[in-house]
Structure formats: structure tokens, C-alpha cells
C-alpha positions as CSV (number, residue, x, y, z in Angstrom):
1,X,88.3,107.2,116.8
2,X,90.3,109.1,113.9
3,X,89.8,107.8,110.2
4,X,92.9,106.2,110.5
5,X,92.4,104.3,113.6
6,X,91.0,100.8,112.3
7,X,88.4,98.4,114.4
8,X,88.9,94.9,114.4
9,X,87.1,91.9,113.3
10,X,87.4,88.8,115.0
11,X,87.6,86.0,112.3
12,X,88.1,82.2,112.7
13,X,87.4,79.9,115.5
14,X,89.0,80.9,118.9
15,X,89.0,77.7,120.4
16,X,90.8,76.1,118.0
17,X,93.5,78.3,117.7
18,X,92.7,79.7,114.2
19,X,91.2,83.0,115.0
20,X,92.6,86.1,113.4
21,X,92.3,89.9,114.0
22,X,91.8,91.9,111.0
23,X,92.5,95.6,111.0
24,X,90.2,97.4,109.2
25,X,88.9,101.0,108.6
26,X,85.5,101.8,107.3
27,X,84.6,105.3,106.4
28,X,80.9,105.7,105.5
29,X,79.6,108.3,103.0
30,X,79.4,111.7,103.9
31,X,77.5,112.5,101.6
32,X,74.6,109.4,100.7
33,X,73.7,109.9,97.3
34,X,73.6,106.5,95.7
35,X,77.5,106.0,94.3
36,X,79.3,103.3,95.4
37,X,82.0,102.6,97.9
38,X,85.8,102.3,97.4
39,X,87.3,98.8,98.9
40,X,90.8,98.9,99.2
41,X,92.6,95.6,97.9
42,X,96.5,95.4,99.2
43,X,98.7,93.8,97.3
44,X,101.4,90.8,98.7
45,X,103.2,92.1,102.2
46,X,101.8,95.5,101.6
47,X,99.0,96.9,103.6
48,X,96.3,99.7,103.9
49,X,98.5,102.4,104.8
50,X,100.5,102.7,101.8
51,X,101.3,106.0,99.2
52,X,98.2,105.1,96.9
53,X,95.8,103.6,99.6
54,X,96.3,107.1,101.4
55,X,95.8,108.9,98.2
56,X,92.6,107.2,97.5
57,X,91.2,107.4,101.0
58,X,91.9,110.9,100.8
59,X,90.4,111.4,97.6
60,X,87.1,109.8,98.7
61,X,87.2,111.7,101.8
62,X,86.7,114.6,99.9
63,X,84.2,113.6,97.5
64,X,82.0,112.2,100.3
65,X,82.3,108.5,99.1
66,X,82.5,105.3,101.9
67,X,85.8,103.6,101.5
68,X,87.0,100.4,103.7
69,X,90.2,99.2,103.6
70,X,91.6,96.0,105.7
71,X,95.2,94.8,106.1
72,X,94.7,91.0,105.6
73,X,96.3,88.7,108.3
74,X,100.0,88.4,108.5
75,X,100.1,92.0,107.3
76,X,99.8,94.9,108.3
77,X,98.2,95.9,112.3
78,X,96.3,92.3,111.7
79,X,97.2,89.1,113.5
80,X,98.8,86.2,112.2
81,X,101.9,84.9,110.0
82,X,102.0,85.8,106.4
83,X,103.6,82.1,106.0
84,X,100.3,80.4,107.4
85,X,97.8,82.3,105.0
86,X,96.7,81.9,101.4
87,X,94.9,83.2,98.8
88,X,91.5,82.0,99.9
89,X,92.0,82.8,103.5
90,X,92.9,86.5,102.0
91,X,90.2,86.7,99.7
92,X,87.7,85.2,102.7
93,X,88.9,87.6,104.9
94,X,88.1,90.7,102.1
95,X,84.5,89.0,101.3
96,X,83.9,89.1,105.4
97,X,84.9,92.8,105.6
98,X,82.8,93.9,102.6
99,X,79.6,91.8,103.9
100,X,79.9,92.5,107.5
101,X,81.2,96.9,107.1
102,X,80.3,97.8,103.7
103,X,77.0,98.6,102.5
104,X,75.7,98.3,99.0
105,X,77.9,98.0,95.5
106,X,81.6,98.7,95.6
107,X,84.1,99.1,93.4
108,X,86.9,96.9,94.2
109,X,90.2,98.5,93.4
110,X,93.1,95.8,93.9
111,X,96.8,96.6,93.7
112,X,99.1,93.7,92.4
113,X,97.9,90.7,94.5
114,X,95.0,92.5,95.4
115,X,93.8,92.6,92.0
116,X,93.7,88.9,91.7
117,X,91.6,88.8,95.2
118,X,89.3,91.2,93.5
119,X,88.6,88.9,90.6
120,X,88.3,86.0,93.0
121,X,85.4,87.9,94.6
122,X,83.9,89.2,91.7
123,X,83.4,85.8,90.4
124,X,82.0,84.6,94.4
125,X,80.1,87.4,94.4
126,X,78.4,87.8,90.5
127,X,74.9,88.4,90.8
128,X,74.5,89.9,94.1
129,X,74.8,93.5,93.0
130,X,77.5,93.6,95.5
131,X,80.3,94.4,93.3
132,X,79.9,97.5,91.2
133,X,83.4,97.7,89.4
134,X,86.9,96.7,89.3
135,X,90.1,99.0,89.3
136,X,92.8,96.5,88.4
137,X,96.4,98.5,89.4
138,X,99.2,95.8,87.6
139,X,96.7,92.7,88.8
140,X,98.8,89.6,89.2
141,X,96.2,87.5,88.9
142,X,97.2,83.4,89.0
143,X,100.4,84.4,90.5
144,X,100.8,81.4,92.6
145,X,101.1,79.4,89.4
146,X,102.2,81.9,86.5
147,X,104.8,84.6,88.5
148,X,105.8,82.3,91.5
149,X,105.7,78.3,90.7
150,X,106.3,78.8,87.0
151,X,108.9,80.9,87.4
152,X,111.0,78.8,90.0
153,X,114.2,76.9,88.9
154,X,114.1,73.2,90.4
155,X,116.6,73.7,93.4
156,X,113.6,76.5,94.6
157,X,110.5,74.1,93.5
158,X,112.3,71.6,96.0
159,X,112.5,74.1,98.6
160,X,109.1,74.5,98.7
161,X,107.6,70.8,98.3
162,X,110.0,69.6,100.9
163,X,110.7,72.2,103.3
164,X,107.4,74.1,102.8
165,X,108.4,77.1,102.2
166,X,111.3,79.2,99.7
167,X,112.2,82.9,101.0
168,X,111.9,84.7,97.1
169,X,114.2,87.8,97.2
170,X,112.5,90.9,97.1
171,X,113.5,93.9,95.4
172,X,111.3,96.0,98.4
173,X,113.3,94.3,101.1
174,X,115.9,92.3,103.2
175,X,114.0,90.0,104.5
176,X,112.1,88.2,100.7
177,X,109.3,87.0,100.5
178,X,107.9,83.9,102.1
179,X,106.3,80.9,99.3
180,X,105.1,78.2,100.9
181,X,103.9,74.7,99.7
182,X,100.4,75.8,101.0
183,X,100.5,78.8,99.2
184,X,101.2,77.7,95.8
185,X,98.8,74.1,96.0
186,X,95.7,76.3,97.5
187,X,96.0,78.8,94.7
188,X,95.1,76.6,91.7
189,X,91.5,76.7,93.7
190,X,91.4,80.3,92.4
191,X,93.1,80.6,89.2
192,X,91.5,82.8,86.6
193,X,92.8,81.1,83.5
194,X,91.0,78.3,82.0
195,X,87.6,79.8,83.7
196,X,86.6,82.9,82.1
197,X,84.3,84.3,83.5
198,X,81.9,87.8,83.7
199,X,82.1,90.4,86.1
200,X,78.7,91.9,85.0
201,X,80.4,95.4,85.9
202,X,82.9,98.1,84.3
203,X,86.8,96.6,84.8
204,X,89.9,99.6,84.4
205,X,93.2,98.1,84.5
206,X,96.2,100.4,84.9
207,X,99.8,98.3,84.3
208,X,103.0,99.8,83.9
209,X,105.1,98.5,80.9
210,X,108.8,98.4,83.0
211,X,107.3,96.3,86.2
212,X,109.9,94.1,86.8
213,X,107.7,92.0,88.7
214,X,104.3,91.7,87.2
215,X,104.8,91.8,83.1
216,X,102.4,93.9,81.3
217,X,101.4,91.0,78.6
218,X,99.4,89.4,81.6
219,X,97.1,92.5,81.6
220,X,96.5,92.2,77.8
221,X,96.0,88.4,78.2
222,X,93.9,88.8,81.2
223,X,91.3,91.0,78.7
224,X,90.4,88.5,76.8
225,X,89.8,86.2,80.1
226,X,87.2,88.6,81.2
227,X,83.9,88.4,79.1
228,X,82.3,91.7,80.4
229,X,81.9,94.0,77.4
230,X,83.5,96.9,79.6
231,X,86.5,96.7,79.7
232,X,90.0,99.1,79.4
233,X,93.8,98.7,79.7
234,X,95.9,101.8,80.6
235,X,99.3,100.9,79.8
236,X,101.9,103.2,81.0
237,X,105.0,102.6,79.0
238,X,107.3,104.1,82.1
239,X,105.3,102.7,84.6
240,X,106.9,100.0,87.1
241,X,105.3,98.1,90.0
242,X,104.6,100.2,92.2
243,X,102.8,102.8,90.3
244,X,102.9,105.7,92.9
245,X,104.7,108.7,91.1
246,X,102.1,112.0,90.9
247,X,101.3,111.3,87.8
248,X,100.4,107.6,88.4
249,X,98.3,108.7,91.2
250,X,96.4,110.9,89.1
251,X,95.5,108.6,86.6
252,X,94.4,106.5,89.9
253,X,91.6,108.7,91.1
254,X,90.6,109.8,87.3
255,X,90.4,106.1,86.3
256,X,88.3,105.8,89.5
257,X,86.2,108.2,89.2
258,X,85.5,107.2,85.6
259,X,84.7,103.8,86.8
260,X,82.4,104.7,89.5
261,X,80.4,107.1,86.4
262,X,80.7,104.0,84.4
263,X,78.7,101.9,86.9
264,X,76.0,104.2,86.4
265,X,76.9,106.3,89.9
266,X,74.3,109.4,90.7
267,X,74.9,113.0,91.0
268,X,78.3,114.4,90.1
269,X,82.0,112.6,90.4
């Protein structure tokens, strides 16, 4: 098996139908001395293969560092329909990988939606030790409610509480983006405003002021959510959504490496 090549884990109950194959691939360290791991949070229809997951793995190939990555179901080389899948079941699925494949603290670095599922499981997991910092790359935390629901006019809200589901046009595609009444109802189980909460690790958010799709005033507003003492914003005034120019990637892996020093890593990042 090549790095790339993921294993699967078998999640869900078979016999009822609701099993799901999650692709995942978990590096260990190569070289063991005491830093944490990297987990790899995908964002909404994107996956573990993409320009900055790559970047990253690569990166942490060469310092010697564990990463795990996962496509959640419905994306990526794992089973399922995006359309039948929520938050929880995304953020349940991440909490299985990094409790069945990844072994001691991690810094949980979370693009877009990903960022969200990383504060979802740094609240689940505070005071485990698990979770040794977040990476927050333009985290669209509450977006069921704040960048979906609240932004929908009344013909789409209509859509989706009678027919289920509203296909959202999508700037990175033909085919939209899939919002379904089950989507939007089971994400106010997870919403991050109105519970602050504290990490009890460093957080590094990195948001680009021209994202059309997830507005930089949530990242300054989602600062003052987050009681840890620990915390920066990187704003990058020509920065969109996607954040994967060489020069975005760079200040990827040095805000990275700063966080994993932060967290009080040993021996040299």
C-alpha cells in the first residue's frame, strides 16, 4: 500500500442498511518524538485529495509527522450520498477515524466546512488531551444556519421544507450544491454561536478578505466565541475561498508549524 492508497472503515450498521465506507489514509510518524499529528478536515463536496490537503501531507511527510486524512461519506472514494448526510454524521465519522487510526493529540486543521467539524469535535472532545490545536482555513462554522438557511430567499426555504432538498449554485461546478431539510434542522444540534465554549488548545485561523463564499467578519466574530486565551486571525486581504495560491500554501504550513510549537510540540519544527 502507497501513502496515497486509503483503507477503509466500515461505519454504521450493515444490516440495516446504514453502513458507510469511509476512505481514509493514515500515515504514522516517522520520526516519534512527541509532536502531534496532522488531521485533515475537508471542507463541503471537497475531499482529501485536494491542492492544500496534498501540500500538507507532503509537508508532514517530510518533517516525519503522522497525518490522517478521511473523505467523509458522500464524498470523495467513500460510500454514500452527500444528500443523505449531515453535520453530525460528518463530524461522527472524523471523531471515529481519529479514535480508531490516530494516536495521541492532533491538531485538527479544517478547511471551510471542515473547520466547523473541527470545532464540533474540539468541544466533544475537551478534556481528553486528544485535541492539541486547531488550524481554522476560512471556517464556516454555523453554516447550515448563518451561510445557507439565512441566506435563502423564501421561494428556496420552500424548496427545502417541502421538497427536502434546494440544489444551491456553485461557483466550483455544474451540478450545485445539494441542501436538504435534514441538513439545515440537524445543524442547529451543533451550532457554535450562543455556546461559547474553550478549546483548552492554540486556535490559528487563516481567512481570505475577497471569499465570496464565507465572509471574513465570521472569522473576527467567531474570536470572540472562543474563550481559549490563544488565539490568532490571519486575514489575507486578497485572499478568496479557496486559499491555494503558493503563497497561501505557505502561510498554511508556517501557521502549522507554529501551531504545533505552540502546543508545546518537542524537538525542532
Amino acid at each position: 500500500m502507497t501513502a496515497e492508497e486509503p483503507r477503509f472503515l466500515e461505519l454504521g450498521d450493515a444490516a440495516s442498511g446504514h453502513s458507510r465506507r469511509i476512505a481514509v489514509i493514515a500515515e504514522p510518524a516517522v520520526r516519534p518524538d512527541g509532536r502531534p499529528g496532522l488531521v485533515w478536515l475537508p471542507g463541503f463536496k471537497s475531499d482529501m485529495a485536494s491542492t492544500k490537503a496534498s501540500v500538507i501531507a507532503d509537508w508532514a511527510r517530510a518533517e516525519g509527522l503522522a497525518m490522517t486524512r478521511l473523505d467523509y461519506s458522500g464524498h470523495g472514494r467513500s460510500s454514500g450520498r452527500i444528500e443523505d448526510m449531515t453535520i453530525g454524521d460528518w463530524a461522527a465519522e472524523a471523531r471515529t477515524v481519529i479514535e480508531q487510526l490516530a494516536e495521541g493529540p492532533q491538531v485538527l486543521i479544517g478547511s471551510s466546512m471542515g473547520g466547523w467539524i473541527a470545532l464540533v469535535l474540539a468541544r466533544a472532545l475537551a478534556g481528553t488531551g486528544r485535541i492539541a490545536g486547531l488550524v481554522l482555513i476560512a471556517p464556516a462554522w454555523d453554516m447550515t444556519e448563518r451561510l445557507m438557511w439565512q441566506e435563502m430567499g423564501e421561494a428556496e426555504r420552500r424548496d427545502v421544507m417541502e421538497r427536502g432538498v434546494w440544489m444551491r449554485p456553485s461557483a466550483y461546478g455544474d451540478e450545485g450544491y445539494p441542501i436538504t431539510r435534514r441538513l439545515i434542522e440537524e445543524g442547529r444540534s451543533h451550532l457554535i454561536a450562543g455556546r461559547p465554549f474553550d478549546p483548552a488548545c492554540p486556535v490559528r485561523i487563516i481567512q481570505g478578505m475577497a471569499d465570496p463564499d464565507v465572509p471574513w467578519q465570521g472569522s473576527i466574530e467567531l474570536t470572540g466565541l472562543l474563550e481559549a486565551p490563544d488565539i490568532r486571525l490571519t486575514l489575507v486581504k486578497d485572499g478568496e475561498h479557496r486559499l491555494s495560491r503558493p503563497a497561501d500554501l505557505d502561510l498554511l504550513i508556517r501557521t502549522i508549524a507554529e501551531t504545533l510549537g505552540a502546543a508545546g510540540a518537542a524537538g525542532p519544527i
